[in-house]
N, C-alpha and C positions, 0 to 999 in steps of 0.2 A: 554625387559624392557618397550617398548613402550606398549605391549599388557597388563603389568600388570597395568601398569597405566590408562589406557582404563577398567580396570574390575569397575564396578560400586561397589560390595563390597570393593574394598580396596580402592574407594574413599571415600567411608561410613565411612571405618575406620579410614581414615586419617582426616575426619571431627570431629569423634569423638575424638581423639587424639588431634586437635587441637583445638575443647571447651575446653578439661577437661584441658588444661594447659591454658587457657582464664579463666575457673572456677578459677584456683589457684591466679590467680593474681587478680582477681575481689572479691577474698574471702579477701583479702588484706589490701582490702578500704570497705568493708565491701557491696559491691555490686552484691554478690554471689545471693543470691535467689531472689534481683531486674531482670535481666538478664534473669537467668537460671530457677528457680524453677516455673512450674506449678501450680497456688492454683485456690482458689475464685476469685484474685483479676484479673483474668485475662482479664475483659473486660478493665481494664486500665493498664496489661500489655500483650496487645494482642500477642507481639513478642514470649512470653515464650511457644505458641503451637509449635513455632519450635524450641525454643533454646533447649526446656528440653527433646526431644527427644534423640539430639545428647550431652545432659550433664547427668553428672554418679556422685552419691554421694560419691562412693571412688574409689580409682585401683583394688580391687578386683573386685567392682562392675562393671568398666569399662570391665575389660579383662574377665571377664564370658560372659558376652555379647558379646563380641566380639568375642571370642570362638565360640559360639552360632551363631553369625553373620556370621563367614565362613565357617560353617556347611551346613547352609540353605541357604544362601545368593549366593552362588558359583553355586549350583544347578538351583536359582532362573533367575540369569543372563546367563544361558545356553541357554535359551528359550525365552526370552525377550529381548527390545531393554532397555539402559540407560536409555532413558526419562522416560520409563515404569515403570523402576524397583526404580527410585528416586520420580515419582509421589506417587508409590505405600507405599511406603517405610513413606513418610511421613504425605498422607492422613489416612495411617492406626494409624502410630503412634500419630499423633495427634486427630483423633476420641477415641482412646483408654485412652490417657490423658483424655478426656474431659470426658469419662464415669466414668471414674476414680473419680475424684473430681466430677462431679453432683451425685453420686449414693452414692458416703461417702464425703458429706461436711465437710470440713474442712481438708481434706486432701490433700496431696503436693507430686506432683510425678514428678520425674527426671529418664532420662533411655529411652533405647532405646525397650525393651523387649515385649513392645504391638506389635512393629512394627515389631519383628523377631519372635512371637509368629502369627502374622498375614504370613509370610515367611511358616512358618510349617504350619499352618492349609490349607495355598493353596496347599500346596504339597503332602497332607492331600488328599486332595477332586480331585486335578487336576492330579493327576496319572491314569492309564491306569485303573489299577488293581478296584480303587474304581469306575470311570466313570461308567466300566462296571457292577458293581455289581448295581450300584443305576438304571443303565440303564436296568438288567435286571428287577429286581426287580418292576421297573414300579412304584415308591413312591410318590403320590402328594407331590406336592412342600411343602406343610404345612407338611406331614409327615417328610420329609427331614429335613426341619427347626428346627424341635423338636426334630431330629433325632444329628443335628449339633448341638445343643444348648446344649443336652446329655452328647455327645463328649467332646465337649469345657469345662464344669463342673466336667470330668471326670479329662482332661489333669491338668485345672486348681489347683484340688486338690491335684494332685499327685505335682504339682510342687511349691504347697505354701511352705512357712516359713515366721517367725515372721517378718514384717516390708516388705513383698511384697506387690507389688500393683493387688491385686487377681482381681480385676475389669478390669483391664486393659490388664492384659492377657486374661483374660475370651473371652474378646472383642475383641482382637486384635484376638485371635484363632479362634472365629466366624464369623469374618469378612474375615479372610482366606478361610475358608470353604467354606462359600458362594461365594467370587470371585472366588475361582478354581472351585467351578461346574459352572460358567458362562465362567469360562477359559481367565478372562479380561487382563494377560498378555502372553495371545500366540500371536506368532507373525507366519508369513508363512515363516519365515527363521530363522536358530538359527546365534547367535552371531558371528560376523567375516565371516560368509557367506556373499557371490557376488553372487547376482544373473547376469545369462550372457544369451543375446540371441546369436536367432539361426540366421543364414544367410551367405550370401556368404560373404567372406573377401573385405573389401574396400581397 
């Protein structure tokens, strides 16, 4: 029990589970998209880069993501420390908000799906299999860029429908791609690992 709780995914989840029930009550008093929702206005509500990460417009919405979240998320904290994987987690999802609404003004994003579409695109780029192929390959980094940015356009498509925030996955996939070819959460030991030295017994 104590291990499960120590996963940084299902403390994710348990954060997302207890906005969305802070969403319902702030929907109430009619406080809902002050809090929560991402727009324009956010240099006077700076808070919403983090709240609207972890807030979801409905329960389907919620539990798809969250799905999603312990698909890639599980994998993610295998390799990684906590600090890592909740830096990561929320620098990406709120660069992705923010492309989101600069790039289609006037739009309003809630969700966590930049930041778990950021989760796949590293695991994307940060696998053995691809390291090696770009390593053979020998691709200037500008080819690679164009090469990710291809990718992210391709994934992006394939996972639109009416009322996504297609900028924000876009971005959150590309940003994945590029942190896993720099490999920025590998750690030299995987999770729950002790490192022990050598020597005689004291």
């Amino acid at each position: 029990m104590a291990r499960l709780g120590g996963s940084p995914t299902v403390q994710t989840l348990a954060v997302m589970a207890v906005v969305f029930l802070g969403q319902q009550v702030a929907g109430l008093i009619g406080a809902m998209g002050f809090l929560f929702v991402l727009g324009p206005t956010v240099p006077l509500r700076p808070w919403t880069l983090l709240t609207s990460i972890y807030a979801h417009g409905s329960l389907p919405h919620l539990l798809g993501n969250a799905a999603m979240l312990v698909l890639v998320g599980l994998i993610v904290e295998s390799f990684t420390t906590t600090a890592r994987y909740h830096a990561f987690f929320i620098a990406t999802g709120a660069l992705s908000g923010l492309a989101q609404i600069t790039l289609l003004p006037g739009s309003r994003v809630l969700g966590a799906s930049g930041a778990i579409f950021a989760f796949l695109g590293y695991l994307v780029a940060a696998n053995p299999v691809s390291s090696s192929v770009l390593d053979v390959l020998r691709l200037r980094r500008r080819t690679q860029l164009v090469l990710f940015a291809l990718l992210a356009v391709v994934v992006t498509l394939l996972t639109g429908a009416p009322g996504v925030a297609l900028v924000a996955h876009f971005t959150g996939f590309l940003l994945g791609l590029l942190t896993g070819r720099l490999g920025v959460l590998g750690t030299n030991r995987r999770r729950g690992q002790t490192q022990h030295t050598s020597g005689p017994p004291g």
